[in-house]
C-alpha positions in Angstrom: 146.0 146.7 -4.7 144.5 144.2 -6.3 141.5 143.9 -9.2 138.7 141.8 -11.0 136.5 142.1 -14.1 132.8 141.2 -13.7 133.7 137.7 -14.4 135.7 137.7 -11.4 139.5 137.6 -13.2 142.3 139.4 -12.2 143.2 142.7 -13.9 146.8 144.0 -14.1 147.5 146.4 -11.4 150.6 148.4 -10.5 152.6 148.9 -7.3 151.4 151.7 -5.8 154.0 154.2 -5.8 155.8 155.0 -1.9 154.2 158.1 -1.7 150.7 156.1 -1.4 150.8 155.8 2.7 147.5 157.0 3.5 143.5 156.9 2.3 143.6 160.1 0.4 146.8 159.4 -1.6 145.6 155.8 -2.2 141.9 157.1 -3.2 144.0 159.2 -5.4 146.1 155.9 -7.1 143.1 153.9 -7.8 141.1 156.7 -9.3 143.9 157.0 -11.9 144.3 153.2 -12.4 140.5 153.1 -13.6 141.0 156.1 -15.6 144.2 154.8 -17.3 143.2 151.5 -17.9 139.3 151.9 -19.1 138.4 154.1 -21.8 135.6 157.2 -20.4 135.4 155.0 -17.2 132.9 156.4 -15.1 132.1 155.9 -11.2 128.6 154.9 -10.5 129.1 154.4 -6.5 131.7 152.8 -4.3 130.9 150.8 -1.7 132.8 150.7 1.7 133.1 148.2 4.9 132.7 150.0 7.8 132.7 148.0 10.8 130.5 149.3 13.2 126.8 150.8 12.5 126.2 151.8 16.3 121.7 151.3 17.0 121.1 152.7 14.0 122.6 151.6 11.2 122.1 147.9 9.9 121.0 148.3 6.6 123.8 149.4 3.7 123.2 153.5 3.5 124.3 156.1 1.0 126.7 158.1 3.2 126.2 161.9 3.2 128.3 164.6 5.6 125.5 164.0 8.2 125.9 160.0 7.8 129.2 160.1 8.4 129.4 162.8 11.2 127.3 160.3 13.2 129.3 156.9 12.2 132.6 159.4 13.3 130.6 159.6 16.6 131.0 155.3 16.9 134.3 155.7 16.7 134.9 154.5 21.0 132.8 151.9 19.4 135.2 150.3 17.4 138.7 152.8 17.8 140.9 149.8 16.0 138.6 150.0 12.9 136.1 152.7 12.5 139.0 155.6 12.0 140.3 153.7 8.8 137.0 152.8 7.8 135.5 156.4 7.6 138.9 158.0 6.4 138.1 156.7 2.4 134.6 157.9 2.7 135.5 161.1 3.6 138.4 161.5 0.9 136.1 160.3 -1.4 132.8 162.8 -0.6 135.6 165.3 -1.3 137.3 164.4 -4.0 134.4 162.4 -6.2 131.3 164.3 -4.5 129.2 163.1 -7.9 129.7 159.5 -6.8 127.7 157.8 -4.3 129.5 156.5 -1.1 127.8 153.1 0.4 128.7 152.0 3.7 128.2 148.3 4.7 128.2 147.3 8.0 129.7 144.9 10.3 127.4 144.8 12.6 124.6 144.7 10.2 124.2 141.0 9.6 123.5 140.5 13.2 120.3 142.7 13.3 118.4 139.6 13.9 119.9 138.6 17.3 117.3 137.9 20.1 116.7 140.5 22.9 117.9 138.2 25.2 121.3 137.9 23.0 121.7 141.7 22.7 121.5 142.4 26.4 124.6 143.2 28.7 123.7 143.0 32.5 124.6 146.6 33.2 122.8 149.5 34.8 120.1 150.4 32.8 121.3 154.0 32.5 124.6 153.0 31.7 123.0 150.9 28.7 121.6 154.2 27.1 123.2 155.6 24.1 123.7 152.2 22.1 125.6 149.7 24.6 124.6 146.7 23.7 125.7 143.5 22.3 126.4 143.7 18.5 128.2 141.2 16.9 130.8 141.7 13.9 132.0 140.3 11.0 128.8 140.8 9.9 129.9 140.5 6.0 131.8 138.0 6.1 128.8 135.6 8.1 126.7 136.8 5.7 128.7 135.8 2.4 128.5 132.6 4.3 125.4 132.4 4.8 124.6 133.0 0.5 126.8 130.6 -0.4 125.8 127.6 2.0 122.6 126.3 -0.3 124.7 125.7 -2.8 128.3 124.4 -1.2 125.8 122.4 1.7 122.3 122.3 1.2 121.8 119.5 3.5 122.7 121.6 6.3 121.9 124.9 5.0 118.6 125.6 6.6 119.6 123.9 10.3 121.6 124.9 12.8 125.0 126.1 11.7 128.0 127.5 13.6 130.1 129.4 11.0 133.9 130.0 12.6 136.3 133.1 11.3 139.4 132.4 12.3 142.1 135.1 11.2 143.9 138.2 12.9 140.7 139.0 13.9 138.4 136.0 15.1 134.8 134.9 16.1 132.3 132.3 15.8 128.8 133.0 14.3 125.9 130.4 15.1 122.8 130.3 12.3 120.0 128.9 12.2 118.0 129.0 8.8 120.9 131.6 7.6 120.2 134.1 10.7 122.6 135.0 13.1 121.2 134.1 16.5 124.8 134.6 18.6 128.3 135.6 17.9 131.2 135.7 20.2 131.6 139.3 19.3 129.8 141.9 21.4 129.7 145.4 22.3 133.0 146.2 21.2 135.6 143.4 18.6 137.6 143.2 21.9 134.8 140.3 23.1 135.1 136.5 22.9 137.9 134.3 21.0 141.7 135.1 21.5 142.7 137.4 18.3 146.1 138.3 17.2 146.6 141.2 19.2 143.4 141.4 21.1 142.7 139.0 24.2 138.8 138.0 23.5 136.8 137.6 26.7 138.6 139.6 29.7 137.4 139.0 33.7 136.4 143.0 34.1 138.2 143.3 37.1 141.4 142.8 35.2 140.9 146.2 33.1 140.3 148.0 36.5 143.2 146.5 38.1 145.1 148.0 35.0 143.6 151.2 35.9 143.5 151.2 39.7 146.6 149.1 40.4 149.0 149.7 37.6 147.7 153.6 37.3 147.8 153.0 33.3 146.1 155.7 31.5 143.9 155.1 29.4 145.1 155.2 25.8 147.7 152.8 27.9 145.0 150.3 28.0 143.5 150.9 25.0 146.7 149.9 23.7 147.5 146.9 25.6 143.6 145.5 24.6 144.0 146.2 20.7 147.5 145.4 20.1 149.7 143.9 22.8 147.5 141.1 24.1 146.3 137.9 22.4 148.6 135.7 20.4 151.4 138.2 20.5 150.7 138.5 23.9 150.9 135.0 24.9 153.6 134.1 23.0 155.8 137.1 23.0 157.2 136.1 19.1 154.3 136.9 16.7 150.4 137.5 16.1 150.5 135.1 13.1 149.5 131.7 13.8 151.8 130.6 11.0 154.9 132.4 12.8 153.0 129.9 16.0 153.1 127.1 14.5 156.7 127.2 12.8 158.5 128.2 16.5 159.6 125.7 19.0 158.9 128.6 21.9 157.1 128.1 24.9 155.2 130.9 24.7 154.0 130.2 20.8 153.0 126.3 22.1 150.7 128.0 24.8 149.5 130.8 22.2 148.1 128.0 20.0 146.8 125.9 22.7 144.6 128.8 24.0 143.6 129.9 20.8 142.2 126.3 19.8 141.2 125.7 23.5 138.6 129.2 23.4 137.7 128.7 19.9 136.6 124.8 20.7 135.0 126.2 24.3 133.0 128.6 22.6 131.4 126.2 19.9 130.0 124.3 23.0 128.3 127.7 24.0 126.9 128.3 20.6 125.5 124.9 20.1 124.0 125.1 23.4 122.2 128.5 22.4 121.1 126.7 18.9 119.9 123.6 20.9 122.5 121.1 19.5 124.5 121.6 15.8 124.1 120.0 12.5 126.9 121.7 10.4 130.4 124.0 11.6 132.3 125.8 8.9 135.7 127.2 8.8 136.6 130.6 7.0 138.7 133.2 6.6 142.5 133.4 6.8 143.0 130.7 9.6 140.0 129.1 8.6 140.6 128.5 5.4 144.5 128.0 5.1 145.6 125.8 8.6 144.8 122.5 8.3 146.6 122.3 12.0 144.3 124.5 13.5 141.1 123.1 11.8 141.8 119.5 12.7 142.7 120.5 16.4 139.9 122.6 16.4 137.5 119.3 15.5 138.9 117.1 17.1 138.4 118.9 20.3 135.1 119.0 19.7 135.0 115.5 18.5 131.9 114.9 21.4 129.4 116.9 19.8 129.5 114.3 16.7 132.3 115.4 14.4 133.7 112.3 12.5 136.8 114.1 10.9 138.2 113.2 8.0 142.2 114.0 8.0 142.6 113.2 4.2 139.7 116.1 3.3 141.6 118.3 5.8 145.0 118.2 4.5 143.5 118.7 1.2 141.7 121.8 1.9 138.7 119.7 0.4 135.6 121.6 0.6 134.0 118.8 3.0 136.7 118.0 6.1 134.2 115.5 7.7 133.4 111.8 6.5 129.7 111.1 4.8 128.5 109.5 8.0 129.2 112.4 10.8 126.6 113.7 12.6 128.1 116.9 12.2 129.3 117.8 9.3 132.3 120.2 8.5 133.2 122.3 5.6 135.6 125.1 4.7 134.0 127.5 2.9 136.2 130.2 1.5 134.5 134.0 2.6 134.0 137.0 0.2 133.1 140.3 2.1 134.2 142.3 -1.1 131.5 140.8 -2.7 129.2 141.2 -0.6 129.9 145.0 -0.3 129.5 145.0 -4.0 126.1 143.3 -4.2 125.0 145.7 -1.4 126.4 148.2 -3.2 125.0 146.9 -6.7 121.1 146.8 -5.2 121.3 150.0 -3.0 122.1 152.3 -5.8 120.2 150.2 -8.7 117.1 152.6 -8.2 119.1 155.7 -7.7 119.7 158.2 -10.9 123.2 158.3 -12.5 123.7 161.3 -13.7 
């Protein structure tokens, strides 16, 4: 567990005790950390990430038994995330019923995609009851997206792909601060190579699983969410850093393919944006593996990225020289905050008992 003041320093926190191994019982710990640490500390909301909002949830929402019966209903949506997501809500309506529950969504940020961006070329009765193209990482795009006037306001309003490289990975592609594509899509399975999850899959491979191996399907679920990607690949670890460190085989190709698809897909992006002016690494990847960042560029080195390995293997804000054509930052993201700012505004007008 971990904690900040309003000025954004760390506050003393204890280990959770072992008996803290699921929502309720950690709802439970940090209710009595507030309580013990702040005199008369009273709750005014608590704001949540839940990843995926289905059609109709974009905006931040106060979450009531209705709200969250439907978002349980998303769950085949997103079956890696949405359970864990929901479970603190839920312990919470029950145990602090007087305190507002906001869920922020994932998907959310991406509300402004094109039509022709949200489309997937299936039946059109298959596409009814929400399948579509969504996009995620939502928060974490749009924490970018607040901060880039001030870390870049050259490139700020242009054409922007923002890439969050961690367990989980995508690539975002803004222009003027709206996200206009994402690797992501119906489901986080879509797009890069991930730590356990492979990114884009031919279809035919998933009904070969089915038809040819005769897998069930929490069999394939299983294989899709945590047995492929990195892990898969390599066969020692879904941590890049693990990747990096082993003289394996398997760990060289993991790395390869993960900074072959991440590069491949940047050419897609700035195709749909009509050329790029700025890319931006984030996240745990992003922000920590000056290996995978300077691959990264200079596999893309065509589209006008003059790297700069001195910035790099400083983790200097700006990794490419003044004179690129594109430049590239690393831009540390913040999706607790923006769950609290969503949080903050949402319930600013609401009464407080």
């Amino acid at each position: 567990m971990s904690a900040r003041d309003g000025a954004g320093a760390s506050l003393p926190t204890p280990a959770p005790p072992a008996a803290v191994n699921d929502a309720a019982a950690a709802l439970e710990h940090v209710i009595g950390w507030l309580r013990a640490t702040f005199e008369r500390v009273r709750l005014v909301g608590m704001g949540h990430r839940v990843v995926h909002g289905g059609p109709r949830y974009a905006a931040p929402v106060i979450v009531t038994r209705e709200v969250l019966a439907e978002l349980e209903r998303l769950v085949p949506f997103a079956p890696l995330h949405q359970p864990h997501n929901l479970a603190p809500i839920a312990g919470a309506i029950e145990r602090l019923p007087e305190v507002p529950q906001v869920a922020c969504f994932d998907t959310g940020f991406h509300r402004t995609l094109p039509e022709v961006a949200r489309v997937i070329p299936l039946a059109r009765n298959v596409l009814e009851g929400g399948v579509r193209r969504y996009g995620f990482h939502g928060l974490s795009y749009e924490y970018i997206a607040s901060a880039l006037p001030q870390v870049a306001p050259e490139v700020a309003g242009g054409r922007v792909i923002v890439a969050h490289l961690g367990s989980g990975a995508s690539l975002c592609a803004l222009r003027a601060l709206e996200s206009i594509e994402c690797t992501f899509s119906f489901t986080a399975l879509d797009g890069l190579c991930m730590g356990t999850r492979p990114g884009a899959v031919d279809p035919g491979v998933i009904l070969y699983l089915f038809q040819g191996l005769k897998l069930s399907v929490s069999e394939v679920e299983s294989i899709l969410y945590r047995k492929s990607g990195l892990l898969g690949i390599s066969d020692v670890s879904n941590d890049m850093r693990d990747l990096l460190a082993s003289d394996a085989p398997g760990a060289h190709l993991a790395v390869d393919y993960f900074v072959y698809r991440v590069a491949q897909e940047i050419g897609a992006l700035a195709a749909s944006l009509g050329g790029l002016d700025a890319l931006v690494f984030t996240a745990g990847i992003g922000e920590n593996s000056p290996v995978i960042r300077r691959r990264v560029c200079e596999a893309c080195a065509w589209l006008g990225i003059d790297f700069d390995p001195q910035a790099n293997a400083a983790n200097a804000t700006r990794l490419s020289r003044l004179e690129s054509a594109v430049s590239v930052w690393m831009v540390p993201t913040d999706e607790e905050l923006m769950i609290a700012r969503h949080t903050g505004r949402l319930l600013a007008g609401q009464p407080r008992g």
